[in-house]
C-alpha positions in Angstrom: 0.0 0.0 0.0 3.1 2.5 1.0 4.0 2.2 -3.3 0.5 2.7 -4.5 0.4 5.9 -2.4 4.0 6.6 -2.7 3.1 6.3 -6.9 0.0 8.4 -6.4 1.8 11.5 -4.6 -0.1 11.4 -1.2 2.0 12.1 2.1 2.4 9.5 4.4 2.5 10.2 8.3 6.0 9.6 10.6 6.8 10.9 13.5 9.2 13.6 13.8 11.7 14.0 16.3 12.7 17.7 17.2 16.5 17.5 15.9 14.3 16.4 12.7 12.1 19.4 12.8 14.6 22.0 13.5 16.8 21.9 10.0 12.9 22.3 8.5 12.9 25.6 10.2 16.9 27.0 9.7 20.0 25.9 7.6 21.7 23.3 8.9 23.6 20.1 7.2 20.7 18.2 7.3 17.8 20.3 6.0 18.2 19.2 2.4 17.8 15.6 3.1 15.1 17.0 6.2 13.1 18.9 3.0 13.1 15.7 1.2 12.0 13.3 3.6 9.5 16.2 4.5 7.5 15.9 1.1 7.0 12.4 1.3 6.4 12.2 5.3 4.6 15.3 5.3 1.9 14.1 8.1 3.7 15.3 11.0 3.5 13.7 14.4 5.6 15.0 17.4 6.0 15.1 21.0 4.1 17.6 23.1 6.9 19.8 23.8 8.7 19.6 20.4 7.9 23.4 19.6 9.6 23.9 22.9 12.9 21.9 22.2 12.9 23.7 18.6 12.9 26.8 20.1 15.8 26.1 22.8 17.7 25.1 19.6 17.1 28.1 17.8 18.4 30.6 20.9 21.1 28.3 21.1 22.5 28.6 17.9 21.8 32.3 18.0 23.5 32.0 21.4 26.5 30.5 19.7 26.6 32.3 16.8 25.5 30.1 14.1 22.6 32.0 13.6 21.7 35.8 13.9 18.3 37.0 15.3 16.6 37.7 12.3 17.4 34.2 11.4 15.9 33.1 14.7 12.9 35.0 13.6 12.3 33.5 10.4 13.2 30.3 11.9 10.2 30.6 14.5 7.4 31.7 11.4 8.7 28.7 9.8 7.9 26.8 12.8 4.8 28.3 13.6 3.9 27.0 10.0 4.6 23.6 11.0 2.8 23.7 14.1 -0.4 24.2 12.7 -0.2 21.4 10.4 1.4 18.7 12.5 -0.5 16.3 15.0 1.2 16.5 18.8 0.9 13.8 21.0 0.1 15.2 24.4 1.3 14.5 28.1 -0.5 11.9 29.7 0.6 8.8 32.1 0.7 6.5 29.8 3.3 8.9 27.8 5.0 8.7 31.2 5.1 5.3 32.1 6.4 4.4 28.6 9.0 7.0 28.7 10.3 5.7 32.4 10.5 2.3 31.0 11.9 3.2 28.1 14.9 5.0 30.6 16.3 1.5 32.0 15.7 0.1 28.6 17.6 2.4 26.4 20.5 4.8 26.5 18.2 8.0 26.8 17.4 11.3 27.9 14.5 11.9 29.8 13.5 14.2 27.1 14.4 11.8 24.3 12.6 9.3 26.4 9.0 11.3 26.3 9.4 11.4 22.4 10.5 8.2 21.5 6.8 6.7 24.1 5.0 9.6 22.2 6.1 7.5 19.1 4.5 4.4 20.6 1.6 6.1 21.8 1.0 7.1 18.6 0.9 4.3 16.8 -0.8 2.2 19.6 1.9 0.3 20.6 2.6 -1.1 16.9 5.4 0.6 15.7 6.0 -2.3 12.9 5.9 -0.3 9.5 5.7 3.3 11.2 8.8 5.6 10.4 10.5 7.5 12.9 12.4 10.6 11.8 15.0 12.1 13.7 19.0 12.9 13.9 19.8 12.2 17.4 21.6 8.2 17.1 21.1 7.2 20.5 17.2 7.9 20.2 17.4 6.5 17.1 18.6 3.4 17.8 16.4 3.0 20.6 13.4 3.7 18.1 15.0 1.0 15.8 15.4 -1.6 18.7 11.4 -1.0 19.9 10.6 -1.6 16.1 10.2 1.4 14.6 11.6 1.9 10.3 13.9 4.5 11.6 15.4 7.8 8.7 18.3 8.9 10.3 18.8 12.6 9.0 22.8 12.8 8.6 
């Protein structure tokens, strides 16, 4: 079914991880492959807090340097784009409970944690055949081991 619609032009549905979302908003070495993967996933699902974690990036790279303010600003319209066209999977205990097993399972981050159950929220616990886009390897291999077809953005 994923060629027929792949054949006919229609977006399919992954879900994003921030560090996935963030070179869709401002130049970084992965927003050409990022724009890419974006037309064909272009159903966006994503954490709760992933506007959040965008943000943080954006002030940090303006923070650092690697990006001036009006940058930043253009970065957040471009975000504020994708916000009201992606789905967010919101805080709940079952989010939680995942995400704290998912901690003495996995090499995570509490915060990489909550995405990565958001993931299996989403997709009721069957992440067989579901993509997971991100950049971050350590979440990404942790998406791969609970079954999820994982795009690494390099």
């Amino acid at each position: 079914m994923k060629t027929k619609r792949k054949q006919r032009g229609e977006a399919m549905t992954a879900f994003w991880d921030t560090i996935g979302i963030v070179p869709l908003c401002c130049r970084q070495t992965q927003t050409a492959q990022a724009r890419q993967t974006a037309r064909l996933y272009a159903r966006q699902v994503v954490w709760w807090a992933a506007s959040v974690e965008a943000i943080s990036s954006f002030n940090r790279l303006v923070r650092e340097g690697q990006m001036s303010a009006k940058e930043s600003r253009q970065s957040l319209e471009r975000l504020n784009y994708l916000r009201h066209r992606w789905n967010e999977i919101q805080p709940t205990e079952e989010v939680r409970n995942l995400a704290e097993r998912l901690l003495s399972v996995h090499k995570l981050r509490a915060a990489d944690a909550l995405q990565l159950a958001a993931a299996l929220v989403w997709c009721s616990h069957r992440p067989r055949g579901r993509c997971f886009i991100g950049a971050d390897s350590n979440l990404s291999e942790a998406a791969q081991a609970e079954g999820f077809t994982v795009i690494h953005l390099l």
